[in-house]
N, C-alpha and C positions, 0 to 999 in steps of 0.2 A: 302573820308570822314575818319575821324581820331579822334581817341574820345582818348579826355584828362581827366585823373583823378587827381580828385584835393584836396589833405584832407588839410582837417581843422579841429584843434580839437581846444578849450577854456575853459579855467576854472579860479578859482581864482588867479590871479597874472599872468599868461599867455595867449599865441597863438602862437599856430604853425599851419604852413603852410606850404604845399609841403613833402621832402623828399620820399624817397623810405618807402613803406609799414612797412620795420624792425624797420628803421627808425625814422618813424614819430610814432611808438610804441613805442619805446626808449626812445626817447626824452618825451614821454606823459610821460611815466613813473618817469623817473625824477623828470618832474614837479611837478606832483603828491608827490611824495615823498622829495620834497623841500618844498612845503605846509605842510604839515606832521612834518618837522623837526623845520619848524618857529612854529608853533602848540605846539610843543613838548617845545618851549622856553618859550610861551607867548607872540610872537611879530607878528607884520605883517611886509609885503616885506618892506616895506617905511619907518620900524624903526630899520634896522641893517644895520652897516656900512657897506663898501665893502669888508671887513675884515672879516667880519662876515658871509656875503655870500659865500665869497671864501670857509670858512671853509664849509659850509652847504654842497655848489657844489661840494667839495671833498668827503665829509659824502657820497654824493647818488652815486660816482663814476664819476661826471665830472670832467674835467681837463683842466686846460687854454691852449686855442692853441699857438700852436709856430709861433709867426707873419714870421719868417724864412719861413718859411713852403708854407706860403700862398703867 
């Protein structure tokens, strides 16, 4: 017997699923704070370019992955 833990967390413009515990704190957090930053504009997710998000992702500390990499 093998017991699987499975988070999930959702909130406005998100869901996440899986990762490691640090992890899937992380990434909440983020999101959290990407809501917060489109909040801070007056927009919601569905009215900034991808230009615009890019910069947000930056703002909270993500960074686009290197397709190299992967």
């Amino acid at each position: 017997f093998r017991r699987v833990l499975f988070r999930s967390t959702t909130g406005p413009n998100f869901a996440l699923v899986g990762g490691s515990q640090d992890t899937h704190e992380q990434m909440t957090e983020k999101a959290v704070k990407i809501n917060e930053k489109l909040k801070e504009r007056g927009k919601q997710l569905h009215e900034v370019s991808h230009a615009e998000f890019d910069d947000i992702a930056h703002e909270v500390g993500l960074k686009r992955a290197d397709p190299k990499q992967n």
